[in-house]
C-alpha positions as CSV (number, residue, x, y, z in Angstrom):
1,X,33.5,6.6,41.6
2,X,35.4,5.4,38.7
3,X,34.1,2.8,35.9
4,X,37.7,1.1,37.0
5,X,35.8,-0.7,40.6
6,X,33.8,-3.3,38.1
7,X,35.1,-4.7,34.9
8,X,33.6,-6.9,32.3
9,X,35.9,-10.2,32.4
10,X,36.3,-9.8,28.7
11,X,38.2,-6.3,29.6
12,X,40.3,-7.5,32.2
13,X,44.1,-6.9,30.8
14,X,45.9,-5.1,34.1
15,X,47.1,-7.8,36.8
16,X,47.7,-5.1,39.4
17,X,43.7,-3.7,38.6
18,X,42.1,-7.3,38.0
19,X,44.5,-9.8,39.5
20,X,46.3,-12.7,37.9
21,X,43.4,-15.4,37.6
22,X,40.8,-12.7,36.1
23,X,43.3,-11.5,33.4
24,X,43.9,-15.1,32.5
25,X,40.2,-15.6,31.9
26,X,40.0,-11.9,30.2
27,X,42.4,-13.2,27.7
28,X,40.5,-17.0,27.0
29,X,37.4,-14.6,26.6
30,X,39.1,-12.5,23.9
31,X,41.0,-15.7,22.2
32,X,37.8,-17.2,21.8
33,X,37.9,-19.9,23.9
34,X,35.0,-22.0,25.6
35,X,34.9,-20.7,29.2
36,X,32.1,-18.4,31.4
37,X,32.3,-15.3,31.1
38,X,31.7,-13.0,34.3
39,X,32.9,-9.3,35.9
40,X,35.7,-8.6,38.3
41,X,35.4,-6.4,41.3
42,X,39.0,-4.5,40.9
43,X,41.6,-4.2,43.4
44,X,40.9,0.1,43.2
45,X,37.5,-1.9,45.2
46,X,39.4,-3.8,47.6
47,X,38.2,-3.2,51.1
48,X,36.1,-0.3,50.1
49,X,32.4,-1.7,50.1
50,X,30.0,1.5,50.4
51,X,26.9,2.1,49.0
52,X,27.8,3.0,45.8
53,X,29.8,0.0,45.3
54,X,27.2,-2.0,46.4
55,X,24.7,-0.7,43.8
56,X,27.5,-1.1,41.0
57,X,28.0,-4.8,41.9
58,X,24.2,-5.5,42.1
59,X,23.9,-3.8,39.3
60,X,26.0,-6.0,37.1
61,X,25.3,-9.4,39.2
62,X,21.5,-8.7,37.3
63,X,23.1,-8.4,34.0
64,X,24.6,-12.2,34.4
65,X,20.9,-12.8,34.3
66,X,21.0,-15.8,37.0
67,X,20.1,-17.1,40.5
68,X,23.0,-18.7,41.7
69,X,26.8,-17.5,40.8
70,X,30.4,-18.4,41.8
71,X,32.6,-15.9,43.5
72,X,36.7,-16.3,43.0
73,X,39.1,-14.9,44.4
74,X,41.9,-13.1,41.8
75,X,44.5,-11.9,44.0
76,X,47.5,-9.3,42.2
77,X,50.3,-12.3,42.6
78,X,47.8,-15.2,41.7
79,X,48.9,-17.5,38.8
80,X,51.5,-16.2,37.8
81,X,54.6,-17.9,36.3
82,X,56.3,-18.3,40.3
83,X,53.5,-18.3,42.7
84,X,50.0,-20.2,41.7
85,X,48.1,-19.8,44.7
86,X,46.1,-22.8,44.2
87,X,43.8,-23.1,47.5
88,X,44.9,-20.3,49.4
89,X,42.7,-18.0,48.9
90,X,38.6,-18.3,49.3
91,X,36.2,-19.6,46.8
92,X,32.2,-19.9,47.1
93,X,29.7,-21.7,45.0
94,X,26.0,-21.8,44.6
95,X,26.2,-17.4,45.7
96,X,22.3,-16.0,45.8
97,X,22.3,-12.3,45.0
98,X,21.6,-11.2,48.6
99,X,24.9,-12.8,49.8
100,X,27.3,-11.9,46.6
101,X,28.5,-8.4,49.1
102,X,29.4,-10.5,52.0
103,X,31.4,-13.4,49.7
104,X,33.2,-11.0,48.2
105,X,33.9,-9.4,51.4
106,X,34.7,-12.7,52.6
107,X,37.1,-13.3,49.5
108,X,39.2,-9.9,50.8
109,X,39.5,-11.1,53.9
110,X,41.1,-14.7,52.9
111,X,43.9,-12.2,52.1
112,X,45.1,-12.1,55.5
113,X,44.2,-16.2,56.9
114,X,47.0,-17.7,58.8
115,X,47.3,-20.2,55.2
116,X,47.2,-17.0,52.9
117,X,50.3,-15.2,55.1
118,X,52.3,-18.7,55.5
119,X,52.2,-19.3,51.5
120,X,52.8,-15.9,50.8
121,X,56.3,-15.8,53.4
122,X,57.4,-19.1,52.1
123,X,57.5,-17.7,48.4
124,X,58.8,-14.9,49.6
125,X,56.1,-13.0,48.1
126,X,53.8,-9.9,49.6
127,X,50.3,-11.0,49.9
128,X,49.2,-7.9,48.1
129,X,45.3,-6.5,47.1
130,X,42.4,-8.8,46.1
131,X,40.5,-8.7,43.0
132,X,37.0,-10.6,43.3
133,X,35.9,-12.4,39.9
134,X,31.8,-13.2,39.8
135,X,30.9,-15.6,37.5
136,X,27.5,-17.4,36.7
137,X,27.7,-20.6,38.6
138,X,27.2,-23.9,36.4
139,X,26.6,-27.3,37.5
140,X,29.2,-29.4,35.6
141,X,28.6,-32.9,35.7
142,X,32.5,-33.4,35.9
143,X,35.7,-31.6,35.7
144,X,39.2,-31.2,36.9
145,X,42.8,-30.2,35.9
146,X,45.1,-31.0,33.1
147,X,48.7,-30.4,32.4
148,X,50.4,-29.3,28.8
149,X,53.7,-31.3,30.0
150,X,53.7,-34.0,32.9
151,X,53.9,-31.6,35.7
152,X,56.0,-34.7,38.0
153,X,58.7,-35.8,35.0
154,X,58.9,-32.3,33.2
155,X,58.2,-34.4,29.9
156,X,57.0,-32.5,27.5
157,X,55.5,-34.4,24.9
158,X,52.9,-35.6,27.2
159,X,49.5,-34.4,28.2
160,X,48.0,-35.0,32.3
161,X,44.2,-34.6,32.4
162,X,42.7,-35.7,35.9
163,X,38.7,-35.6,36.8
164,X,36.3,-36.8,38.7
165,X,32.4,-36.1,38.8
166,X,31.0,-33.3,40.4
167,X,31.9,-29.6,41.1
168,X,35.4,-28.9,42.4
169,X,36.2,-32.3,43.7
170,X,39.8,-32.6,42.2
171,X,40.9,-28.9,42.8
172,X,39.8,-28.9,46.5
173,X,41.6,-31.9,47.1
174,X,38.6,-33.6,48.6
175,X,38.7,-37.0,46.0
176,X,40.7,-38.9,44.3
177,X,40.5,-38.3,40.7
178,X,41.3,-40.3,37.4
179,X,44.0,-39.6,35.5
180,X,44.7,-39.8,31.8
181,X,48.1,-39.7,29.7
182,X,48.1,-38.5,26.3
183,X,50.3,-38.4,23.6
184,X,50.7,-34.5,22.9
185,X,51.6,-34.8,19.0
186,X,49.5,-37.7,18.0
187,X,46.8,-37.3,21.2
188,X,46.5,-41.0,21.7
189,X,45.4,-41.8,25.1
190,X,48.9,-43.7,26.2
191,X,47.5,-44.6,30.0
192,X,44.7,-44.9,32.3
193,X,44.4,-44.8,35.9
194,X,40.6,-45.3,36.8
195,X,40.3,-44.5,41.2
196,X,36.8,-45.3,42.6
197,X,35.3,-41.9,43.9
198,X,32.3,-42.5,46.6
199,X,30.7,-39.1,46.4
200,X,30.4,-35.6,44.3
201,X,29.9,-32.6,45.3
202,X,26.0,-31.2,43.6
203,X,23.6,-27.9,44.5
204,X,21.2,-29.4,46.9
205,X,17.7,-28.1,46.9
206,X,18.5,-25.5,48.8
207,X,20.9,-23.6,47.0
208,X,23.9,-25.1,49.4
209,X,26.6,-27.1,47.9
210,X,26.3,-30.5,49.3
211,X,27.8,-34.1,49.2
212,X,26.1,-36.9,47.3
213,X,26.9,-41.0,47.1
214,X,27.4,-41.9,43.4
215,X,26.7,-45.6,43.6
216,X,28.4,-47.5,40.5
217,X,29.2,-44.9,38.4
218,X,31.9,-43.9,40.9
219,X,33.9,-46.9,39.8
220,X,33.4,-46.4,36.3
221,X,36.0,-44.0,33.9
222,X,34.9,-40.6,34.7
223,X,35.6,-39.2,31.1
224,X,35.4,-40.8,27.8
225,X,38.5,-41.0,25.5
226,X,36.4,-38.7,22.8
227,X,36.3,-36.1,25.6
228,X,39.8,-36.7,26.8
229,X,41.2,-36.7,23.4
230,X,39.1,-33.2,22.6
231,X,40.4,-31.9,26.0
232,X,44.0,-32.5,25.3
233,X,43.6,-30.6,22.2
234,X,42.5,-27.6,23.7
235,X,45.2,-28.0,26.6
236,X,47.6,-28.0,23.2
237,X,46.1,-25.2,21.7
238,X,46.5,-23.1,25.4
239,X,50.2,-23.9,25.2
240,X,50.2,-23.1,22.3
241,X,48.7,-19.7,22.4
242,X,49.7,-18.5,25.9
243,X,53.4,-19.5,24.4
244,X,54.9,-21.8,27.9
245,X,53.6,-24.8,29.8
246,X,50.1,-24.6,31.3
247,X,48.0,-25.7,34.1
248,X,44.3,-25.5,33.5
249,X,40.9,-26.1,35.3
250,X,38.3,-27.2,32.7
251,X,34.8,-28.4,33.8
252,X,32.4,-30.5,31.3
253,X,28.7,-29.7,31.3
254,X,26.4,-31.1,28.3
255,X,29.1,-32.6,26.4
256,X,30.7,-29.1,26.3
257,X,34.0,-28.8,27.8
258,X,34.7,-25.2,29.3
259,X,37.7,-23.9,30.8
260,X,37.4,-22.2,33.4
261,X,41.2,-21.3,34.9
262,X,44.5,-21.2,32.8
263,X,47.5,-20.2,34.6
264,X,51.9,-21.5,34.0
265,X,52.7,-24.4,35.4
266,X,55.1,-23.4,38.3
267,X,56.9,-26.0,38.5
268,X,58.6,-26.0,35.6
């Protein structure tokens, strides 16, 4: 069985072997950016779980050194510059080590849901194999997803960051988020549009990802214009680097910003 089934993330360069998300990541890795670092289960894997594989994925899951982990889909057509795939395709938090085989299996088989096939025909795209990214799981105390131009106008000389509290709550769609504009030269925070978010989405005791009232804090702004101002330089520096317009996921734990998905902007 070839060392090709399981990469490091840091080693992921091949979109067709490691699919479009995990590459992404590879490259923030080797740029020396904040973000988490992980292993991808290649598409030379897809749909081929035997024991051997098993024992290779178990094996690395130990090396991650943690209880709980995240499992991504990274699919060979996934963020790239024509077709994002944002939401089509399965994600699962809070993973214990006994069920990381069956959400990866799980992550394979989002390939072929009724949502996967309709996005993939009205892209006119083929669906293609799945790459399964495993990542240690972190409980960020808030995140979301920022823009290198306004993703609505097409202006570029401004910067969109939206958040809200909790784990996944803007990219899932299931909250409203704040949003900041900032100036992208001079990163002065231009506007604010604070939304008042009820609940966030935490581990609960059990391992299970669960939804939790917030109380006050809910109504309060959700990042603070040091953070913004230090995410907006980072979202400059992506452009920057990648060399066109990007979306990113970022997520904030301990006054540490990570980013944690980078991908073009589609719309553009």
């Amino acid at each position: 069985m070839s060392d090709e089934l399981v990469q490091l993330l840091e080693k992921a360069t091949d979109i067709e072997l490691c699919g479009g998300k995990a590459v992404f990541l590879g490259e923030l890795i080797r740029a020396g950016f904040n973000t988490v670092n992980g292993f991808v289960v290649t598409t030379e894997a897809f749909g081929k779980m035997d024991k051997e594989l098993v024992l290779k994925i178990l094996k690395n899951f130990d090396g991650l050194n943690v209880e709980y982990v995240a499992v991504r889909s990274s699919a060979t057509t996934e963020d790239s510059k024509n077709t994002a795939w944002a939401g089509q395709l399965e994600t699962f938090l809070n993973v214990k080590r006994e069920n990381v085989i069956q959400r990866i299996k799980d992550c394979w088989a989002s390939i072929d849901s009724e949502r996967a096939q309709s996005y993939a025909k009205q892209h006119g795209v083929k669906t293609g194999k799945v790459a399964v990214i495993v990542q240690p799981m972190i409980q960020f105390y808030g995140g979301g997803v920022a823009f290198s131009i306004h993703p609505v106008t097409q202006e570029a000389d401004k910067i969109i960051v939206e958040v809200a509290l909790g784990l996944e709550a803007v990219v899932s769609g299931e909250t409203t988020p704040d949003t900041y504009i900032i100036g992208k030269q001079s990163l002065a925070i231009l506007e604010k549009h604070i939304t008042i978010q009820t609940k966030k989405m935490v581990q609960g005791k059990d391992g299970k990802t669960v939804w939790q009232e917030i109380g006050d804090e809910g109504a309060k702004q959700k990042l603070a214009d040091e953070k913004i101002r230090e995410l907006a330089g980072e979202i400059v520096k992506l452009e920057k680097h990648f060399g066109f317009p990007v979306d990113a996921e970022w997520g904030l734990i301990d006054k540490k910003i990570l980013i944690m998905q980078c991908r073009p902007i589609t719309t553009v």
